[in-house]
Biopython code that builds the backbone (N, CA, C, O; Angstrom):
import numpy as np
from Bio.PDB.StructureBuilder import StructureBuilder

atoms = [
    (1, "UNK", "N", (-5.705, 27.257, 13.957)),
    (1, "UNK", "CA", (-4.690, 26.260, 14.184)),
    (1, "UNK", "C", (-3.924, 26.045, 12.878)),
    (1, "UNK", "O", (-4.307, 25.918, 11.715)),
    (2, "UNK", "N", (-3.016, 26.045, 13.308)),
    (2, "UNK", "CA", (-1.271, 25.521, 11.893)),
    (2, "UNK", "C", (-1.197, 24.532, 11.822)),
    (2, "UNK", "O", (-0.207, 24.137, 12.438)),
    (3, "UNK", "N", (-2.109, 23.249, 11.055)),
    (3, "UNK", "CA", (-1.424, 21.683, 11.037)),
    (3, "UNK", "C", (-1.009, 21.621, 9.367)),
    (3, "UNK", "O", (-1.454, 22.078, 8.314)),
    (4, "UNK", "N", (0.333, 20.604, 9.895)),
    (4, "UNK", "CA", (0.007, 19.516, 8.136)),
    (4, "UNK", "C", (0.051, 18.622, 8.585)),
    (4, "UNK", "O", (0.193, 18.280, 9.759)),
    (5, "UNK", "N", (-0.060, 18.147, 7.752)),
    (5, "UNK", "CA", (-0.145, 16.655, 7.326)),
    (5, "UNK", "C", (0.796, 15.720, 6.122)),
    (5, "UNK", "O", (0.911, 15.819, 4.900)),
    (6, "UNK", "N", (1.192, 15.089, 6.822)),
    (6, "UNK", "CA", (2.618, 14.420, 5.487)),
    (6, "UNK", "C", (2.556, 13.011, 5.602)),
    (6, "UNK", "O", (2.260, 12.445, 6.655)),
    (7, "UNK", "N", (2.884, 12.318, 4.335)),
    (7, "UNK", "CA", (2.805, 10.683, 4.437)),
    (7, "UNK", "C", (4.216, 10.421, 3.789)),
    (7, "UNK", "O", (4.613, 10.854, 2.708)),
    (8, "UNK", "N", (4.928, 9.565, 4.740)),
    (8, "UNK", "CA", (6.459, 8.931, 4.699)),
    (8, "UNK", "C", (5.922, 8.001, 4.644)),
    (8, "UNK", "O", (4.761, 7.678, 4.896)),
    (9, "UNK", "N", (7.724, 6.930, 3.908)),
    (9, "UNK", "CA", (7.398, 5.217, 3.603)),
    (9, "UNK", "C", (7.267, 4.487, 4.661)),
    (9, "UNK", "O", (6.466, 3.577, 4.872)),
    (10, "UNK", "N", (8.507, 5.140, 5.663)),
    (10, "UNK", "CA", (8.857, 4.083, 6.612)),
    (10, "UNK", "C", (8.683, 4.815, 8.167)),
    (10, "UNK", "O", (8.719, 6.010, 8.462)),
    (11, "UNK", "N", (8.505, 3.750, 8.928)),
    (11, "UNK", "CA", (8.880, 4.202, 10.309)),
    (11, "UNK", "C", (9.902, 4.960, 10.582)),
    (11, "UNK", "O", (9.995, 6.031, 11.182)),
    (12, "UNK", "N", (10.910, 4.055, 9.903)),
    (12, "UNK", "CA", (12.284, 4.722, 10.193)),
    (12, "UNK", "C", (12.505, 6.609, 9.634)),
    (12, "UNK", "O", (13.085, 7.578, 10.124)),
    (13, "UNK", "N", (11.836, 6.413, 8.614)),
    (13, "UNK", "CA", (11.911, 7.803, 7.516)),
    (13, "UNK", "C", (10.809, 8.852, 8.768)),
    (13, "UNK", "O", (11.153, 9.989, 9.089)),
    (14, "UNK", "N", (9.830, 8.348, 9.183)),
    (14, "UNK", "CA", (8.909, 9.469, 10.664)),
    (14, "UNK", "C", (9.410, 9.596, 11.565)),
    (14, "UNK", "O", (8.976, 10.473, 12.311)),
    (15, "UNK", "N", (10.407, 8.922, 11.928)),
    (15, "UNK", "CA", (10.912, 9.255, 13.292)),
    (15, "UNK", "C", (12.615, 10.331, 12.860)),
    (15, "UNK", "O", (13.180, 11.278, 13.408)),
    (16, "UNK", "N", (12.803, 9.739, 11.981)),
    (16, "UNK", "CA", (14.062, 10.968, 11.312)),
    (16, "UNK", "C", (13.765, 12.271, 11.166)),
    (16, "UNK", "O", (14.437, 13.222, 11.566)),
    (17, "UNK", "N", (12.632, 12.297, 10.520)),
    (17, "UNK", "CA", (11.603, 13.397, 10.522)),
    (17, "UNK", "C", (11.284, 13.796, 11.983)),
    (17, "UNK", "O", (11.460, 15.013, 12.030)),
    (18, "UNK", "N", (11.022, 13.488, 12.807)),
    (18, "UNK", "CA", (10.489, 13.433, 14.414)),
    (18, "UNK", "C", (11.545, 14.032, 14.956)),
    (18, "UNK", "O", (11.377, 15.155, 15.432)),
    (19, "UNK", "N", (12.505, 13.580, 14.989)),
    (19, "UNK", "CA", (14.158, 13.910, 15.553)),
    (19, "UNK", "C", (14.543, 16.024, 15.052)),
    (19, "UNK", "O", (14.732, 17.053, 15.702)),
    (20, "UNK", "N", (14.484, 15.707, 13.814)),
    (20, "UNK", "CA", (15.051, 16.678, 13.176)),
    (20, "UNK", "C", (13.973, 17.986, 13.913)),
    (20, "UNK", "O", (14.524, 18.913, 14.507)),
    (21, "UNK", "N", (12.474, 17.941, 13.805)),
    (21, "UNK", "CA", (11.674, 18.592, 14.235)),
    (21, "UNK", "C", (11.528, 19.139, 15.448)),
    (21, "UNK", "O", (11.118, 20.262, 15.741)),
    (22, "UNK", "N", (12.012, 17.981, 16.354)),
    (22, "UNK", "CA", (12.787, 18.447, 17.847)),
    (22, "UNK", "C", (13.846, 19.252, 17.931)),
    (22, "UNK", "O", (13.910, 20.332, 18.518)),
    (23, "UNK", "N", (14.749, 18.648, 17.276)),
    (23, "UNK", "CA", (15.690, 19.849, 17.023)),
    (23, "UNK", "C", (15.902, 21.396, 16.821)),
    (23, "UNK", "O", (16.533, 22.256, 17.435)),
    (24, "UNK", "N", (14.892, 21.379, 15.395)),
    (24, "UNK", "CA", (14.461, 22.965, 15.608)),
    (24, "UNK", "C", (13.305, 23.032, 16.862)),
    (24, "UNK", "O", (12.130, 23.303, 16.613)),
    (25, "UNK", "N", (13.575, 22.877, 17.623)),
    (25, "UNK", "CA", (12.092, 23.709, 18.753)),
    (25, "UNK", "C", (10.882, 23.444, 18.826)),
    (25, "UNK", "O", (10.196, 23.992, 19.689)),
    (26, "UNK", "N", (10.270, 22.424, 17.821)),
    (26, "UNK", "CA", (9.041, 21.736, 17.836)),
    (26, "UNK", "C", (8.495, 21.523, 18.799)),
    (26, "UNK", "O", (9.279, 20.932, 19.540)),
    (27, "UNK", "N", (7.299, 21.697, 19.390)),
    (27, "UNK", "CA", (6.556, 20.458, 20.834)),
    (27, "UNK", "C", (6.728, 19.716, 20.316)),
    (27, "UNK", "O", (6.719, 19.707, 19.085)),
    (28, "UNK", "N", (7.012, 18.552, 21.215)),
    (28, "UNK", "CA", (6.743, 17.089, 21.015)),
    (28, "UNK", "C", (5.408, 16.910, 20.954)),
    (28, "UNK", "O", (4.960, 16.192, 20.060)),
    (29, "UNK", "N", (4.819, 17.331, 21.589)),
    (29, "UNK", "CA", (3.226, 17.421, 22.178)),
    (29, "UNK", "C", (2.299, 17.400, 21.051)),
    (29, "UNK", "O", (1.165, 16.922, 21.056)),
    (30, "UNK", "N", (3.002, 18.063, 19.929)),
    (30, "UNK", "CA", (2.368, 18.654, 18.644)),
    (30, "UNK", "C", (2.928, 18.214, 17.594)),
    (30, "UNK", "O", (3.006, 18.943, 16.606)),
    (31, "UNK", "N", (3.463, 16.852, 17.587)),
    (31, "UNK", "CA", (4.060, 16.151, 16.591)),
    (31, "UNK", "C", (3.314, 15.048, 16.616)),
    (31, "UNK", "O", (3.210, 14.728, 17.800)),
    (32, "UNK", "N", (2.507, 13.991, 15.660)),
    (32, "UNK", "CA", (2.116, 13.164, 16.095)),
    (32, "UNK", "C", (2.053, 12.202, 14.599)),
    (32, "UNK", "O", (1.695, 12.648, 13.509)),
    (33, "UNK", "N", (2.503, 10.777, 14.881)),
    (33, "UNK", "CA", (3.097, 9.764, 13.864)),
    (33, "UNK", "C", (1.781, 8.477, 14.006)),
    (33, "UNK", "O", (1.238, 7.985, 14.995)),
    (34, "UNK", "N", (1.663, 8.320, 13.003)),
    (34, "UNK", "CA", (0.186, 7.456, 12.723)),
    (34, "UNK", "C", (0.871, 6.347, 11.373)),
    (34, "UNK", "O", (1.252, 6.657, 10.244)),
    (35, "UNK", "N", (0.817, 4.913, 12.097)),
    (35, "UNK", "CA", (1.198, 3.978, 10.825)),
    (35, "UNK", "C", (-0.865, 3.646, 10.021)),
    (35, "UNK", "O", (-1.959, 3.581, 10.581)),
    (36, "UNK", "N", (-0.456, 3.538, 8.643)),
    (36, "UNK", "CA", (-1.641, 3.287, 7.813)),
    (36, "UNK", "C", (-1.858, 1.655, 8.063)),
    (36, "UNK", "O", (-2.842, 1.126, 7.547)),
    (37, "UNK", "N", (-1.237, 1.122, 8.597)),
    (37, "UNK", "CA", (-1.829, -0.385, 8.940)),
    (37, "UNK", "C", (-1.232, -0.967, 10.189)),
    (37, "UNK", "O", (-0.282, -0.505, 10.819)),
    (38, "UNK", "N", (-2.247, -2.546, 10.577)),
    (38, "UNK", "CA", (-2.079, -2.760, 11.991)),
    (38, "UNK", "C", (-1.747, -4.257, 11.921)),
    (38, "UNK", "O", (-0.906, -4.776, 11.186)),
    (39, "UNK", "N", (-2.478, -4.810, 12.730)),
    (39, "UNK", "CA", (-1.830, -6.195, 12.951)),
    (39, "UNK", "C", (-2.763, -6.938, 11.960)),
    (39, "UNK", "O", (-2.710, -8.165, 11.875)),
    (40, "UNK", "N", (-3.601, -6.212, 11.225)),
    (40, "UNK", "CA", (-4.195, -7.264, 10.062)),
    (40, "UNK", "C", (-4.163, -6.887, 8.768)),
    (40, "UNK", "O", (-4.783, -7.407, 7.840)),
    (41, "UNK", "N", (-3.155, -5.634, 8.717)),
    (41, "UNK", "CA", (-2.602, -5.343, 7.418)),
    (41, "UNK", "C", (-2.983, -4.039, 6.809)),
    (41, "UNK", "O", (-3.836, -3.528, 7.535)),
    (42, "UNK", "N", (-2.713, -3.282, 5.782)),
    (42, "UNK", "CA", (-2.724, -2.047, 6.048)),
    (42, "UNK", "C", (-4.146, -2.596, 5.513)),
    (42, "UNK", "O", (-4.616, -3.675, 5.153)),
    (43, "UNK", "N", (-4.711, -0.820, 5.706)),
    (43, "UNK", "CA", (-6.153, -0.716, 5.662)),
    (43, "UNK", "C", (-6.561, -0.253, 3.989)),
    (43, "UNK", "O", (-5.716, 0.114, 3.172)),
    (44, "UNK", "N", (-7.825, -0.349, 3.752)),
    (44, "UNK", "CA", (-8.228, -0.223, 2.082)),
    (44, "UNK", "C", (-9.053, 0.364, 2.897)),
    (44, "UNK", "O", (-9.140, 0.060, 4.087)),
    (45, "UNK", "N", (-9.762, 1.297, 2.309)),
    (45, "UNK", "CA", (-10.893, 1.653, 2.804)),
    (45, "UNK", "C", (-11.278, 1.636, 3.999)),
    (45, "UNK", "O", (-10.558, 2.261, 4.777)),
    (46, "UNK", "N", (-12.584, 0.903, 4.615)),
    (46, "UNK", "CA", (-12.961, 0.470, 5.808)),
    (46, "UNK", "C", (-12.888, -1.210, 5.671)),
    (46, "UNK", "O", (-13.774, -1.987, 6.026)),
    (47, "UNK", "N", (-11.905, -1.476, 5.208)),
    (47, "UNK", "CA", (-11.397, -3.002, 5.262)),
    (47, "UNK", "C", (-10.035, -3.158, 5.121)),
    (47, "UNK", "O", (-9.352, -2.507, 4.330)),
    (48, "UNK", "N", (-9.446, -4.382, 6.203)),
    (48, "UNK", "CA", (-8.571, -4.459, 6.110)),
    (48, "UNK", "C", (-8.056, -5.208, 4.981)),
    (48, "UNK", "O", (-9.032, -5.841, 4.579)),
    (49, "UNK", "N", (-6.940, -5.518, 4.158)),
    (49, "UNK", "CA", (-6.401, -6.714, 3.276)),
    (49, "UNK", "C", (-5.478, -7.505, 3.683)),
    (49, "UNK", "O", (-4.589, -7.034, 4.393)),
    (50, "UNK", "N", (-5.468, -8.724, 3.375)),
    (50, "UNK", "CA", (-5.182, -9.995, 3.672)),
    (50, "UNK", "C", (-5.875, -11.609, 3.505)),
    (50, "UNK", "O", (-6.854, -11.842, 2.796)),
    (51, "UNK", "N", (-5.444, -12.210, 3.980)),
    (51, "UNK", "CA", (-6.134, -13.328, 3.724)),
    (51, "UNK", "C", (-6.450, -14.084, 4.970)),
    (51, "UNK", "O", (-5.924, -13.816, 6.050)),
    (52, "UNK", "N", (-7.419, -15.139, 4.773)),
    (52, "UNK", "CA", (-6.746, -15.551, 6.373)),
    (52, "UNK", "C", (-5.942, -17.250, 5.768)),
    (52, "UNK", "O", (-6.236, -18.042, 4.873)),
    (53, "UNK", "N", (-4.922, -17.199, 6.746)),
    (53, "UNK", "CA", (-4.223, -18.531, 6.783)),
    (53, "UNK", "C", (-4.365, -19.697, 6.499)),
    (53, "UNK", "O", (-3.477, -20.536, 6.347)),
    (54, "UNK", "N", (-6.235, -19.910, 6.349)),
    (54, "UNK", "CA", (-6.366, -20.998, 5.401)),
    (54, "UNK", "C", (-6.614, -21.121, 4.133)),
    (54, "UNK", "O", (-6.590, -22.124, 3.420)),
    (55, "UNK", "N", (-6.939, -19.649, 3.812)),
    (55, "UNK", "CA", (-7.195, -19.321, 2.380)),
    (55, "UNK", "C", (-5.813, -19.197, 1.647)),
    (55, "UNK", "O", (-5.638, -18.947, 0.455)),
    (56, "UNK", "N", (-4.993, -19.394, 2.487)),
    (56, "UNK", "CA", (-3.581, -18.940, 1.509)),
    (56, "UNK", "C", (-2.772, -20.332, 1.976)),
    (56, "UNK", "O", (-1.546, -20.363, 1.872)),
    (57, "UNK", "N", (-3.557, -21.546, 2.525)),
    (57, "UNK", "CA", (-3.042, -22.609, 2.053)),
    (57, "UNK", "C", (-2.639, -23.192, 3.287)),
    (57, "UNK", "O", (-2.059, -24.277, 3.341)),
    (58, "UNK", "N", (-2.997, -22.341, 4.507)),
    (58, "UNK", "CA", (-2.208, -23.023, 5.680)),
    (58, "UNK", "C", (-0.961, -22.386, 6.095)),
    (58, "UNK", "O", (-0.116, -22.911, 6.819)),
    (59, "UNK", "N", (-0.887, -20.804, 5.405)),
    (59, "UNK", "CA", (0.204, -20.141, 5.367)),
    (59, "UNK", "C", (-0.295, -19.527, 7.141)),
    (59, "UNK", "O", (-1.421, -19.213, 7.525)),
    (60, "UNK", "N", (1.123, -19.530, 7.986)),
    (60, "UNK", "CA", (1.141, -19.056, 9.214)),
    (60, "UNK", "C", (0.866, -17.297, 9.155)),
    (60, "UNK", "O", (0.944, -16.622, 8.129)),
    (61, "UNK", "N", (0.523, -16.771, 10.568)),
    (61, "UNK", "CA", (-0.399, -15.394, 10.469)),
    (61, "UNK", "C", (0.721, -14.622, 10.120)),
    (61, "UNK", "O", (0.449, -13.686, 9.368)),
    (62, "UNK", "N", (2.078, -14.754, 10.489)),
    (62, "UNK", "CA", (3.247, -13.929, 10.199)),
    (62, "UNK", "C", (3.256, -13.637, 8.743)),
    (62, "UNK", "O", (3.434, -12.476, 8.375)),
    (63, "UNK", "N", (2.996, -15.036, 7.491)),
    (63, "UNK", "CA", (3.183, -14.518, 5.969)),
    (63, "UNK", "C", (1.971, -14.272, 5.805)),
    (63, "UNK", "O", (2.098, -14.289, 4.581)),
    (64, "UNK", "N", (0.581, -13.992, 5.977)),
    (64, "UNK", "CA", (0.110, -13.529, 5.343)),
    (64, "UNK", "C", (-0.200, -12.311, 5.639)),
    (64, "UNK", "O", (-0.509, -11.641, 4.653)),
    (65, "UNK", "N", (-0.246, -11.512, 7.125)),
    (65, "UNK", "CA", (-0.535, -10.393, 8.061)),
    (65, "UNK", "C", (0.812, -9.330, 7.936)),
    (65, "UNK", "O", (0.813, -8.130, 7.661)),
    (66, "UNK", "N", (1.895, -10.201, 8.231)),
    (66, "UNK", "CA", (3.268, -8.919, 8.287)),
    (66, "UNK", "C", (3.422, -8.491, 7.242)),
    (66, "UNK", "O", (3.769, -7.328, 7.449)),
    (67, "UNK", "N", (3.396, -8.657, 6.205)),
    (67, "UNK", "CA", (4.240, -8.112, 4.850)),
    (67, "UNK", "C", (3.233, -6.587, 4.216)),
    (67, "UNK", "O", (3.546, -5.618, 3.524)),
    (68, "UNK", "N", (1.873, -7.055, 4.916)),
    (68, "UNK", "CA", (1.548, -5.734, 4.840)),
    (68, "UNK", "C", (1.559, -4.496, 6.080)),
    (68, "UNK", "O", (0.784, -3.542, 6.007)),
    (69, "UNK", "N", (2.222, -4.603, 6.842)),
    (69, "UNK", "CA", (2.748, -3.658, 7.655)),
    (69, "UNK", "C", (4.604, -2.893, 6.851)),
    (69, "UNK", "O", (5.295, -1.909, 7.114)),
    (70, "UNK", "N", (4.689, -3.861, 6.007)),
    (70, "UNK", "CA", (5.797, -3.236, 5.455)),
    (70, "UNK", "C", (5.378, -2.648, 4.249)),
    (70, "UNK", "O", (6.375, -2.390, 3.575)),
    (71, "UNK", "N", (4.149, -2.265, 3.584)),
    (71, "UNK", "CA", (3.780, -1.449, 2.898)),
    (71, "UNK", "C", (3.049, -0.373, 3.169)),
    (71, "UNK", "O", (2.742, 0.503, 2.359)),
    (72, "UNK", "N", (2.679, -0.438, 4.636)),
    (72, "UNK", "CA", (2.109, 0.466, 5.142)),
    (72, "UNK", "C", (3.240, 1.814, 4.857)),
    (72, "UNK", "O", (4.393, 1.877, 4.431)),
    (73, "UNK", "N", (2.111, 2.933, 5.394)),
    (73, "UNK", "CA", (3.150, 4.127, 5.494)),
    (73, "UNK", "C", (2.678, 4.887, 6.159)),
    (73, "UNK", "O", (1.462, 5.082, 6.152)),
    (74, "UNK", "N", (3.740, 5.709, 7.133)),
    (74, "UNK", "CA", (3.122, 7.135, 7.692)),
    (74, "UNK", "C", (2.594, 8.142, 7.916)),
    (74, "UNK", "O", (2.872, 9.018, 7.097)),
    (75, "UNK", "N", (1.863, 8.453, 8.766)),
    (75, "UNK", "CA", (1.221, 9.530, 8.320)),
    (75, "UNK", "C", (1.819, 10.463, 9.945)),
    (75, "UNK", "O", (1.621, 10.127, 11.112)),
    (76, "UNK", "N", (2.552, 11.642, 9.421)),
    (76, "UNK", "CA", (2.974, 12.791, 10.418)),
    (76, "UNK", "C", (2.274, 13.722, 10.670)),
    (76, "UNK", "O", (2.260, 14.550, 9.759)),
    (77, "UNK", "N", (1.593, 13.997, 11.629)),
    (77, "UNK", "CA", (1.056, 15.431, 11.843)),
    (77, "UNK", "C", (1.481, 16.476, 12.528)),
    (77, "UNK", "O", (1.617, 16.264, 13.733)),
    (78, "UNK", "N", (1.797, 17.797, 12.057)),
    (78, "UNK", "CA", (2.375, 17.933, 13.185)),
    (78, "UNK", "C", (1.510, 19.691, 13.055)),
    (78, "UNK", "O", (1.345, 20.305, 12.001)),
    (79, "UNK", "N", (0.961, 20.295, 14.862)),
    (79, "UNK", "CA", (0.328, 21.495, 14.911)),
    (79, "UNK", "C", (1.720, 22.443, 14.958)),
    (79, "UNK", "O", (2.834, 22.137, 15.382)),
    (80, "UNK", "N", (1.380, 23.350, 14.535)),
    (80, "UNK", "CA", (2.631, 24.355, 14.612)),
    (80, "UNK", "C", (2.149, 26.019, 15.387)),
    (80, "UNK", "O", (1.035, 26.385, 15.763)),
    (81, "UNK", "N", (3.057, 26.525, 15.408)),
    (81, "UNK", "CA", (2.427, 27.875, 15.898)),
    (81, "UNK", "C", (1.904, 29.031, 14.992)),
    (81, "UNK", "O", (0.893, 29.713, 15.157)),
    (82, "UNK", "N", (2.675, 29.079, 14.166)),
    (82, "UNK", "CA", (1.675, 29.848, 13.022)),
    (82, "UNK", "C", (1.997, 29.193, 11.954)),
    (82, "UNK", "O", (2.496, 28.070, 12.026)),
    (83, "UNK", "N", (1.654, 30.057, 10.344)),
    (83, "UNK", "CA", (2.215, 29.806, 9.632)),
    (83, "UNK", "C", (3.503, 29.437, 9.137)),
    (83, "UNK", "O", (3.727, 28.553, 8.310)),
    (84, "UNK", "N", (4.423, 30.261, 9.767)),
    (84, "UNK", "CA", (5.864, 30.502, 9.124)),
    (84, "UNK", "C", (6.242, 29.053, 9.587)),
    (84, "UNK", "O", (6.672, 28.282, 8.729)),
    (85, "UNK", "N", (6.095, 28.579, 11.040)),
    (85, "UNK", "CA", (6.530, 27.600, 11.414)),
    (85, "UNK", "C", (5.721, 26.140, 10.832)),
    (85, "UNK", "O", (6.313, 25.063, 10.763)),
    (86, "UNK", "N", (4.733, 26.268, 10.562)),
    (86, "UNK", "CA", (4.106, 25.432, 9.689)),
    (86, "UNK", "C", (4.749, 24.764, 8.269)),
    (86, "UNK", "O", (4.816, 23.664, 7.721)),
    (87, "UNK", "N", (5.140, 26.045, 8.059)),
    (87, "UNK", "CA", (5.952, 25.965, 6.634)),
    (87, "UNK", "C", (7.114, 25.187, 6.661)),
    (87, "UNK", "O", (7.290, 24.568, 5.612)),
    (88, "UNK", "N", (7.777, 25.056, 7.338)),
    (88, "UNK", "CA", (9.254, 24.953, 8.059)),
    (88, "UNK", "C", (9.078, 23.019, 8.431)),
    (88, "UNK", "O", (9.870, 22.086, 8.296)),
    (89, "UNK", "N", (7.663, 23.101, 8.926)),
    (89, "UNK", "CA", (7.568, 21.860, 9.749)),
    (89, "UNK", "C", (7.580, 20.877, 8.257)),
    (89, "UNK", "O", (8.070, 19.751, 8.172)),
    (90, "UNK", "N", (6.952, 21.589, 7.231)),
    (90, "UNK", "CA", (6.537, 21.060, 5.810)),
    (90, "UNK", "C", (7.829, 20.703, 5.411)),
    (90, "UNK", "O", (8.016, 19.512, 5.165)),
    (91, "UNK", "N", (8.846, 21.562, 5.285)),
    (91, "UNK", "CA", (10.001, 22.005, 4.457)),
    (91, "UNK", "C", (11.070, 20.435, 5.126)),
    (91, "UNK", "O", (11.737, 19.776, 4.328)),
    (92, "UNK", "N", (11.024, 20.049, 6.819)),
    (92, "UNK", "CA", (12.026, 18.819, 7.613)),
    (92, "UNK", "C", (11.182, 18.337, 7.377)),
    (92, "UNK", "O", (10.598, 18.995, 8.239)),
    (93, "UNK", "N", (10.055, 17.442, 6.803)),
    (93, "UNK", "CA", (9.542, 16.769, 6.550)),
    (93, "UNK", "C", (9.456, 15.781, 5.220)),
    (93, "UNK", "O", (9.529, 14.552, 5.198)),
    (94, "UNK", "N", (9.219, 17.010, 3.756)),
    (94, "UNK", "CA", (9.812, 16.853, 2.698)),
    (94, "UNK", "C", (10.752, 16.504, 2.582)),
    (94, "UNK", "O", (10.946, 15.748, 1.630)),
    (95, "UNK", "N", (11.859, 16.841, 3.458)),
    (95, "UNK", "CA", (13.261, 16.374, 3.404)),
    (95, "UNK", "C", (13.638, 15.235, 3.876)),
    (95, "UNK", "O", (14.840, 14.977, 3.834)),
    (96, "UNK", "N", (12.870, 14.439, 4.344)),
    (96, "UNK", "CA", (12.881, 13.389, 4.978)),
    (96, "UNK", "C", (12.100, 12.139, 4.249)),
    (96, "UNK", "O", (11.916, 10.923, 4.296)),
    (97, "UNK", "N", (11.755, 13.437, 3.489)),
    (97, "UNK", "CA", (10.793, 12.031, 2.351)),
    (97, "UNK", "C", (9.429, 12.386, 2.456)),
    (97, "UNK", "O", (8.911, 11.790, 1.511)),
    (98, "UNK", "N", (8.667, 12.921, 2.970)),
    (98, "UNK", "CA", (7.283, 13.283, 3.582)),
    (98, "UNK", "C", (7.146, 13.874, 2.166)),
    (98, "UNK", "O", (7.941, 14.540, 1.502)),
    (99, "UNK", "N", (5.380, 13.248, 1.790)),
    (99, "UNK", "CA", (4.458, 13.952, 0.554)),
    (99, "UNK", "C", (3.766, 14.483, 1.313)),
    (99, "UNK", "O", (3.741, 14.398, 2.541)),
    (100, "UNK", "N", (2.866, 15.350, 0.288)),
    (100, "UNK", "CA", (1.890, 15.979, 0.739)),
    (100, "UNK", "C", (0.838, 15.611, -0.245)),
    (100, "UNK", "O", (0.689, 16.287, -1.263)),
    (101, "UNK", "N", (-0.033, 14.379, 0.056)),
    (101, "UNK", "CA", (-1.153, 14.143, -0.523)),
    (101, "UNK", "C", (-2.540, 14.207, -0.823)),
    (101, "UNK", "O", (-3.287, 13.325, -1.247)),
    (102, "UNK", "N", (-2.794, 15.572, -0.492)),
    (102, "UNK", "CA", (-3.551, 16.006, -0.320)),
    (102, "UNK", "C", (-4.008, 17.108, -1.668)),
    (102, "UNK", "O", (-3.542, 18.211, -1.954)),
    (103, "UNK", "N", (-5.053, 16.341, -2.297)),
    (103, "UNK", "CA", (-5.362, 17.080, -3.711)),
    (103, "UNK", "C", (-5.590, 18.568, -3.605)),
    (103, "UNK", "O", (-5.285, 19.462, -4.394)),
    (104, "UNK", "N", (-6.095, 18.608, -2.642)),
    (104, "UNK", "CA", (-6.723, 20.133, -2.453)),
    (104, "UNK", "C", (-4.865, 20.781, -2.444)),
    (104, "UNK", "O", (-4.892, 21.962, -2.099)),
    (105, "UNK", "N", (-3.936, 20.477, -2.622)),
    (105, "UNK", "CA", (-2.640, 21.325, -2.293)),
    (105, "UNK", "C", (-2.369, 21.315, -3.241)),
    (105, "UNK", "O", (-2.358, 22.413, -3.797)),
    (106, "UNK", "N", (-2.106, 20.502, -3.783)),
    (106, "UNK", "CA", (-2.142, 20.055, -4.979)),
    (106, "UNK", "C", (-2.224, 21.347, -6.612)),
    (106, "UNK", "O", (-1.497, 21.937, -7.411)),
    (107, "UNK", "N", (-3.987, 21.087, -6.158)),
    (107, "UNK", "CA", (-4.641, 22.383, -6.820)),
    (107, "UNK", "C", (-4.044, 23.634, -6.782)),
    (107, "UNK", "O", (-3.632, 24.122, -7.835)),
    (108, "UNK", "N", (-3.913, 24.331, -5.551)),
    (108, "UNK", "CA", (-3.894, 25.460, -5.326)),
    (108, "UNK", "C", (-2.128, 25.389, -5.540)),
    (108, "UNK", "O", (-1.964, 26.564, -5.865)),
    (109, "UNK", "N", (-1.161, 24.968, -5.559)),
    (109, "UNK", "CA", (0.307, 24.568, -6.330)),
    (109, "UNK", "C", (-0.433, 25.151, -7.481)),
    (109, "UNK", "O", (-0.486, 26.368, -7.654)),
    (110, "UNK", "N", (-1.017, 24.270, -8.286)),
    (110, "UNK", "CA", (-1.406, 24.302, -9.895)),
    (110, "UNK", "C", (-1.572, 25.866, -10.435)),
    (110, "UNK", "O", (-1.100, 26.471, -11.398)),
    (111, "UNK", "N", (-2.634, 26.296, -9.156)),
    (111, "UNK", "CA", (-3.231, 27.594, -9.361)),
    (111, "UNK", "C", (-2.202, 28.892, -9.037)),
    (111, "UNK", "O", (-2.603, 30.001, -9.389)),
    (112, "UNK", "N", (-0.712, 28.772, -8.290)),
    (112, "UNK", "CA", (-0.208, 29.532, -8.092)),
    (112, "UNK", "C", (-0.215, 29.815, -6.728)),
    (112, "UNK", "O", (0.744, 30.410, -6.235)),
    (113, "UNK", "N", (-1.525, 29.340, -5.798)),
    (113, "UNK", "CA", (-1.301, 29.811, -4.491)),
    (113, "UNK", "C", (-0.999, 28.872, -3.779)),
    (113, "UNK", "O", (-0.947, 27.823, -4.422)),
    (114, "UNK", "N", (-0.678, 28.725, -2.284)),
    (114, "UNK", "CA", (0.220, 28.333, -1.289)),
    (114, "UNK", "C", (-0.574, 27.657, -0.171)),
    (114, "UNK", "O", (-1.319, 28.384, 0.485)),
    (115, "UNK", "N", (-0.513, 26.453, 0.107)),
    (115, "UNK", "CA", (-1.278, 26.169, 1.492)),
    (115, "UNK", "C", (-0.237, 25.080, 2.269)),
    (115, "UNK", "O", (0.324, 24.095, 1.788)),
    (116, "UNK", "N", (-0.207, 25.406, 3.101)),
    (116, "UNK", "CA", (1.112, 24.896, 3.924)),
    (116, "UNK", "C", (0.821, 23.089, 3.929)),
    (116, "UNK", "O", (1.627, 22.335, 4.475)),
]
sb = StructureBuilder()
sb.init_structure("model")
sb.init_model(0)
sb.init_chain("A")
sb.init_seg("    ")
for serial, (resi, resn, name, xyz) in enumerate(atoms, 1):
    if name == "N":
        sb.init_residue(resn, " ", resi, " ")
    sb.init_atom(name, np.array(xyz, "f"), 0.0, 1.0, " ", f" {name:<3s}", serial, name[0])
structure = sb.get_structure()
């Protein structure tokens, strides 16, 4: 199987990405958009962060819960058919703002060789 994996800022920035990917010929089927936080804020670890509403003074669930959904960020996956198209899926992605955070790529960049 051909996947990557890419992390964008915004919703808006994954679904631009999403669009463009359709465009060239992508499955939809095989595109798939994952936000890093939920209705209790993005995630740390295996905990969420935030406070709760009385610890922050009586502050309502909107200021202390939403503001970390706006630091959250995307995560795109998308399966491809082979390599070449893998590459490609990497290439409208990057362009859209999509990293590739993944140390292990990282490395092998460093080392000269290539992993989609």
């Amino acid at each position: 199987m051909n996947q990557i994996v890419r992390v964008v800022e915004t919703v808006e920035e994954a679904e631009r990405a999403r669009q463009a990917l359709l465009g060239e010929g992508f499955d939809a089927n095989g595109i798939e958009i994952s936000h890093t936080g939920d209705e209790a804020g993005p995630s740390e670890a295996n905990f969420t962060v935030g406070d709760s509403p009385a610890v922050k003074g009586g502050t309502d669930y909107k200021d202390v819960y939403t503001p970390g959904l706006e630091i959250g960020k995307c995560i795109i996956t998308v399966t491809a058919l082979d390599a070449a198209q893998a590459a490609r899926a990497a290439q409208i992605i990057e362009y859209h703002g999509g990293k590739d955070n993944d140390p292990a790529h990282a490395a092998a960049q460093r080392s000269g060789s290539s992993l989609a």
